[in-house]
TORVEXZA-853022 format. One line per 8 residues: number of its first residue (from 0); their letters; for each residue x, y, z of C-alpha. Coordinates in Angstrom, 2 decimals. Last residue first. Layout:
NUM) A) X Y Z; ...
END
This chain:
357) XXXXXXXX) 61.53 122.45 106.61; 59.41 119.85 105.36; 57.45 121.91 103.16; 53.59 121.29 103.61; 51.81 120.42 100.07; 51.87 116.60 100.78; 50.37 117.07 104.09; 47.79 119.59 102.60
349) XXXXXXXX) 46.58 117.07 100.47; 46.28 114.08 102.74; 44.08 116.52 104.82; 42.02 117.43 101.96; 41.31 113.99 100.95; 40.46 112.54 104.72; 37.71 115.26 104.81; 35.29 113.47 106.06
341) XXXXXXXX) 32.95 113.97 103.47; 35.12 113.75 100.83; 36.41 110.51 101.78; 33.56 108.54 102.34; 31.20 109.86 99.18; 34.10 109.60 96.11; 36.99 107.72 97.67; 35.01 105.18 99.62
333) XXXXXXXX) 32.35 104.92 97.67; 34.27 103.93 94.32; 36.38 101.62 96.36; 33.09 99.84 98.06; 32.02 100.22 94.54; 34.88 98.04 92.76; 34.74 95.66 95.65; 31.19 95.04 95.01
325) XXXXXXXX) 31.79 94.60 91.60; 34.85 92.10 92.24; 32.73 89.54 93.80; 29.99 89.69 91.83; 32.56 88.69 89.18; 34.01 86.24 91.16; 30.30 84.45 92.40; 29.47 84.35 88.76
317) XXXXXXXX) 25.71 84.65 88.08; 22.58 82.60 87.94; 19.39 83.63 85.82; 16.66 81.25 87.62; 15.47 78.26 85.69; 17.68 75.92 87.97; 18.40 72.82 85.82; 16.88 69.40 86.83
309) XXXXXXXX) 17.76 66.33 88.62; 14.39 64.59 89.08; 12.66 66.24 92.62; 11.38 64.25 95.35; 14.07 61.09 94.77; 13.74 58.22 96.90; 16.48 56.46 98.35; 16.78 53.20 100.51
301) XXXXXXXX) 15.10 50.85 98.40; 18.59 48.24 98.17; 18.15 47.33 101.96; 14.26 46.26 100.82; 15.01 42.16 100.47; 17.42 42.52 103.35; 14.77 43.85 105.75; 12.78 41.32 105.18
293) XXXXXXXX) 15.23 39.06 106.24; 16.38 40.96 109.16; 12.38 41.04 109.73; 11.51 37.81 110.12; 15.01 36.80 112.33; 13.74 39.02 114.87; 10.67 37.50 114.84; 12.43 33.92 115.50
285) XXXXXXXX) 14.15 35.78 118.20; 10.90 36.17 120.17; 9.69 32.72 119.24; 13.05 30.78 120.51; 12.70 33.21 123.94; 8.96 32.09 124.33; 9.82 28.22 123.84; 12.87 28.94 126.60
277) XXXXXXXX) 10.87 30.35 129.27; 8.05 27.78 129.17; 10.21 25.06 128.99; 12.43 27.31 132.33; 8.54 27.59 134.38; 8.13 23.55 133.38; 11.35 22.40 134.76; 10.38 24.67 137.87
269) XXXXXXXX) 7.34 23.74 138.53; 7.93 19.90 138.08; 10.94 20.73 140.80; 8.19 22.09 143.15; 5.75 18.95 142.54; 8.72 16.61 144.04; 9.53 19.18 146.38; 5.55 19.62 147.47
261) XXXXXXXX) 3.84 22.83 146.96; 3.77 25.93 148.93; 7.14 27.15 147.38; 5.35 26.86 143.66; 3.02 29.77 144.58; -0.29 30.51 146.44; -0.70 34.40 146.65; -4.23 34.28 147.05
253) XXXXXXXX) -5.02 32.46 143.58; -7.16 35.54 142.49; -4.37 38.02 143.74; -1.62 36.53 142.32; -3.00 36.08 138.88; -3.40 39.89 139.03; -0.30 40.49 140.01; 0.99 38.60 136.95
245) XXXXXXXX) -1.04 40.45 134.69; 0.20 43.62 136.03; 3.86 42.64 135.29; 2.58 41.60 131.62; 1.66 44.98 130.96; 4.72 46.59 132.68; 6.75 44.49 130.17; 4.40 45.30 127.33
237) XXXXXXXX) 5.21 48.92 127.81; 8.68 48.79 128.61; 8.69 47.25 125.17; 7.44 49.82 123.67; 9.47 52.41 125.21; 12.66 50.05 123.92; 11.20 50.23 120.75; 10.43 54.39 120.21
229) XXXXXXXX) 14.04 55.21 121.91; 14.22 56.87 124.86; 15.91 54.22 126.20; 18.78 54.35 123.97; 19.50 52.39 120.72; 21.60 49.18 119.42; 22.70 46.79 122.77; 19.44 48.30 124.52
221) XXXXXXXX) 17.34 46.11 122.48; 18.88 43.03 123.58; 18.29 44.23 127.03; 14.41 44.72 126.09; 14.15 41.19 124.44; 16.09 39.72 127.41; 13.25 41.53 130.06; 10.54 40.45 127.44
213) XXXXXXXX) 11.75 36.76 127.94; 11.89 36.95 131.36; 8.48 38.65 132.03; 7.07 35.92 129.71; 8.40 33.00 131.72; 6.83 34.96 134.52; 3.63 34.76 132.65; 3.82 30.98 131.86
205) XXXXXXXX) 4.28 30.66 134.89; 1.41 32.40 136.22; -1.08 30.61 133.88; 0.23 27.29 135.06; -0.58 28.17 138.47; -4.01 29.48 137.55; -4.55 26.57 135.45; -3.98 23.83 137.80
197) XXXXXXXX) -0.32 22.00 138.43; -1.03 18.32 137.74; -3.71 18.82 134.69; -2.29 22.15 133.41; 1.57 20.48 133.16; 0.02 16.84 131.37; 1.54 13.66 131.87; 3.34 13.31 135.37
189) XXXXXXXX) 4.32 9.57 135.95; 7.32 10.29 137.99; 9.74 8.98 135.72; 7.93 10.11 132.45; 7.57 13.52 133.94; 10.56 14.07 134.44; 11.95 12.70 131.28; 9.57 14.98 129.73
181) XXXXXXXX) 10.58 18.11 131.51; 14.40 17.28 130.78; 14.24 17.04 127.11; 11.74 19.70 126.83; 14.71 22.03 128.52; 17.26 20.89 126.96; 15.39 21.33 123.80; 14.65 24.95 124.35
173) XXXXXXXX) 18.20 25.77 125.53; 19.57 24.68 121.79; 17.07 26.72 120.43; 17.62 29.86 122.48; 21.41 29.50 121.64; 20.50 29.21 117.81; 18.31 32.07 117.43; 20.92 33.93 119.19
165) XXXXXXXX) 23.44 33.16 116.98; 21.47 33.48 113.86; 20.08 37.15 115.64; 23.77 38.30 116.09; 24.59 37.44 112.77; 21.52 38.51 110.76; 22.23 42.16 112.34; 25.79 42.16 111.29
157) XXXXXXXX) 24.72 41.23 107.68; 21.36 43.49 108.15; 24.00 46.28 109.13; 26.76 45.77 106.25; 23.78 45.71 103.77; 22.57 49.12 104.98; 25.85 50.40 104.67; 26.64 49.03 101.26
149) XXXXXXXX) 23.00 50.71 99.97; 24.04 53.73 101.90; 27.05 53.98 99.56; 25.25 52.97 96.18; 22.58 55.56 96.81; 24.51 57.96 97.94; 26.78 57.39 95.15; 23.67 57.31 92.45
141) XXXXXXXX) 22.61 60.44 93.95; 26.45 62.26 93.16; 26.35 61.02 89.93; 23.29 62.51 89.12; 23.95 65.84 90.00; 27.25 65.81 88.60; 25.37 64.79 85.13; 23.11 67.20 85.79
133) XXXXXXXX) 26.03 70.23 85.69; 27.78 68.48 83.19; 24.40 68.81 80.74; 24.20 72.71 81.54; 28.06 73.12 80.41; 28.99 76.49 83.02; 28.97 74.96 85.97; 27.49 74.77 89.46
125) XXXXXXXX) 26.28 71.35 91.10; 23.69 71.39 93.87; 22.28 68.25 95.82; 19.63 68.64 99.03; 19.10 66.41 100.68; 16.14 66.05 102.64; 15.51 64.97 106.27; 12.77 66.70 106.83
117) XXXXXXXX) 13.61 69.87 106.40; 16.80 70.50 104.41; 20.06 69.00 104.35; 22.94 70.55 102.00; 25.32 68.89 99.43; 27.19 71.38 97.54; 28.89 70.30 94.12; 31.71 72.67 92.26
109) XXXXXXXX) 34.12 73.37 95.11; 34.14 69.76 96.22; 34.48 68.43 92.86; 37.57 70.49 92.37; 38.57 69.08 95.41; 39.01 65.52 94.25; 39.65 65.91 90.96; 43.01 67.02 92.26
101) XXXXXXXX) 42.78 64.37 95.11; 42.33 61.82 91.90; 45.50 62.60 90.01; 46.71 65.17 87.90; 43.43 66.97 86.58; 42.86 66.98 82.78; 39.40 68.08 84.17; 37.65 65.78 82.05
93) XXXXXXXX) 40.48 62.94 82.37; 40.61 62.97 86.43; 36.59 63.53 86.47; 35.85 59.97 85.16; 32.37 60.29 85.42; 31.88 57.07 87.71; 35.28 57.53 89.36; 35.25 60.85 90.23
85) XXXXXXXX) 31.61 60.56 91.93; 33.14 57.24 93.87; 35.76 59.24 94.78; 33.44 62.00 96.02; 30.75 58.96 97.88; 33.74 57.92 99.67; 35.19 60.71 100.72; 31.64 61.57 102.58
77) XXXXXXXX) 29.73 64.99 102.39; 26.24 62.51 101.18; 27.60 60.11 104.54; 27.89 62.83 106.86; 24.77 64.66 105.24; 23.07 61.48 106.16; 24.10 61.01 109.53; 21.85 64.34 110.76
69) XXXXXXXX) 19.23 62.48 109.94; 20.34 60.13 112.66; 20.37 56.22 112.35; 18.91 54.84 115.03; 20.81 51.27 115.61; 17.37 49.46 116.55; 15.39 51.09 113.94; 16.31 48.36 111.78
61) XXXXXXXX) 14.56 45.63 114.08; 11.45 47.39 113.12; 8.63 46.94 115.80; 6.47 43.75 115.89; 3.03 44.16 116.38; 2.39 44.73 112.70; 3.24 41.54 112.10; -0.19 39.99 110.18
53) XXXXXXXX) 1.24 39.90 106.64; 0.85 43.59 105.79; 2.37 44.72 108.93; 6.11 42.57 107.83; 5.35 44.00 104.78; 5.47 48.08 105.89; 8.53 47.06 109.02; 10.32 45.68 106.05
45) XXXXXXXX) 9.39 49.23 103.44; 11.57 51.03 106.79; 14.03 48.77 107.14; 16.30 50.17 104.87; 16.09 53.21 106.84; 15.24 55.91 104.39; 17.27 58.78 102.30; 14.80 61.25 100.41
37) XXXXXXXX) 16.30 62.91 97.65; 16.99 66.31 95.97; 18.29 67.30 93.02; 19.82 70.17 91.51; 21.65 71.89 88.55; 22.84 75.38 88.58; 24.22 76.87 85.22; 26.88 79.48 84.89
29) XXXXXXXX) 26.71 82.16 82.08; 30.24 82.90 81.16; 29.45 85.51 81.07; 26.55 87.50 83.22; 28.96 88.43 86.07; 32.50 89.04 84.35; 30.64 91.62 82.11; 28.82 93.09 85.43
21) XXXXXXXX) 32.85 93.24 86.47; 34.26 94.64 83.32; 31.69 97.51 83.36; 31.93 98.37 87.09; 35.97 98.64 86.13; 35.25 100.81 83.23; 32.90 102.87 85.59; 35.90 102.75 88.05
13) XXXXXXXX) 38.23 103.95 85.65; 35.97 106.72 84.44; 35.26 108.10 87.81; 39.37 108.34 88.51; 39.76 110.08 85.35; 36.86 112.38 85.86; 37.91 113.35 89.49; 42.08 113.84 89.00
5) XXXXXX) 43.77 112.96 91.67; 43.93 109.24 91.41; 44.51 109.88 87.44; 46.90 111.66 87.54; 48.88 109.88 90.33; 48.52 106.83 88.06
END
């Protein structure tokens, strides 16, 4: 070995033969690169598209109240779930001879990459040397997204349909208290119709301000899920503000005149009437709500759409270790045949070794 480190053509040959080995080590055995890349969508997305088509396209996704980031995806495509499920499906454990799951576990991590592009895109890659295992990692790894964001999105309408049911419900239960009440009033006091007794204009305003009370709920409710820079809740804010001016304007053309200039008897009609009036437009607001959870649940299963079919890379792919060990073949090979000479680190170590001690 010292021989050959100081002799030039020995040391030259070993690192062609080394180059050689390595470019060898490249090319064979020829890996393969299979990819695919999908499209995840809110589950709501195809609801909000029917709920539009028959007549509610006023009415914003209720999905889109919990926001689910982009970002999320990768999470969930990265996931230990969506691995094991991977394992699982292709039965990694007995391909790889591995010794238990976690084994097949990480191995699987090496081989497949998930990555998110523009967009929103993921991105799927799977590296072997057996073409057709290649897709079929591919493939089972966008049938797990698609299964696991499938269970999410079912786990959210269910939680969603639950709050809504309950709410529904409540706002129901309110609404007949409050009929019951304003029609025993006015069968007592002999009252029979709201616009007849109370005007139009002052009917008009409370049904307005039973509006404003409804929309404020509707925009708290919404603030349970998302922010308030969210699409919705600016939406809302919108229609709120919109209603507010309304309400002014009503003012102004009936010069102020509201239910604390009337009488008490007329006063308590006013105020039966304003909380009916509250209460029917609450029970139609989560009625909406309860439209599009179950919309939404019909489409919670068309969450994934695939851009490009898994496929095989036609570019010439090569072994990361053999690339590897060619570039630190010729960082060696420059070093000791360019870097060395020219600083004259080899002559120096030379004439140390030559120098008698004494």
């Amino acid at each position: 070995m010292r021989r050959i480190a100081q002799s030039p053509t020995w040391r030259r040959g070993l690192y062609a033969a080394a180059a050689v080995v390595a470019v060898l080590l490249c090319l064979f055995p020829r890996p393969h690169l299979a990819r695919v890349k999908i499209l995840p969508q809110e589950s709501g997305a195809a609801a909000g598209a029917m709920l539009s088509a028959l007549g509610g396209g006023g009415v914003q996704n209720f999905a889109a109240m919990l926001g689910t980031q982009k970002t999320n995806y990768l999470v969930i495509g990265r996931s230990h779930d969506v691995q094991q499920a991977v394992v699982e499906r292709l039965d990694l454990v007995d391909v790889w001879h591995t010794a238990d799951e976690a084994a097949a576990t990480r191995k699987l991590a090496k081989k497949v990459d998930v990555a998110l592009l523009t967009g929103g895109v993921l991105e799927v890659t799977a590296r072997d040397t057996d073409p057709a295992f290649a897709r079929r990692l591919v493939e089972g790894f966008t049938e797990a997204i698609k299964t696991r964001l499938e269970t999410l999105g079912q786990e959210q309408v269910r939680t969603r349909r639950e709050i809504v049911t309950e709410r529904l419900a409540e706002a129901t239960t309110a609404l007949e208290v409050a009929e019951r009440d304003l029609n025993a009033f006015r069968i007592q006091n002999n009252l029979p119709s709201p616009e007849a007794e109370l005007g139009a204009a002052v009917s008009t305003r409370l049904t307005l301000d039973a509006q404003i009370r409804a929309k404020e709920i509707e925009i708290e409710t919404a603030r349970q899920f998302q922010t308030d820079s969210s699409l919705r809740v600016r939406r809302l804010g919108g229609e709120l503000a919109a209603l507010r001016r309304q309400r002014a304007a009503a003012d102004q053309v009936t010069d102020g005149d509201n239910a604390l200039a009337l009488s008490s008897r007329t006063a308590e009609y006013v105020r039966l009437y304003r909380e009916q009036q509250f209460a029917e437009t609450l029970v139609m607001v989560y009625r909406r709500f309860f439209e599009e959870v179950s919309v939404e649940a019909l489409s919670a299963a068309t969450n994934v759409q695939i851009l490009e079919r898994p496929h095989l890379d036609p570019d010439r792919q090569f072994n990361l270790s053999g690339v590897a060990l060619l570039l630190l073949v010729l960082l060696a090979a420059a070093f000791t045949e360019i870097y060395a000479p020219m600083t004259g680190l080899t002559r120096r170590r030379r004439g140390s070794q030559g120098r008698n001690p004494q």
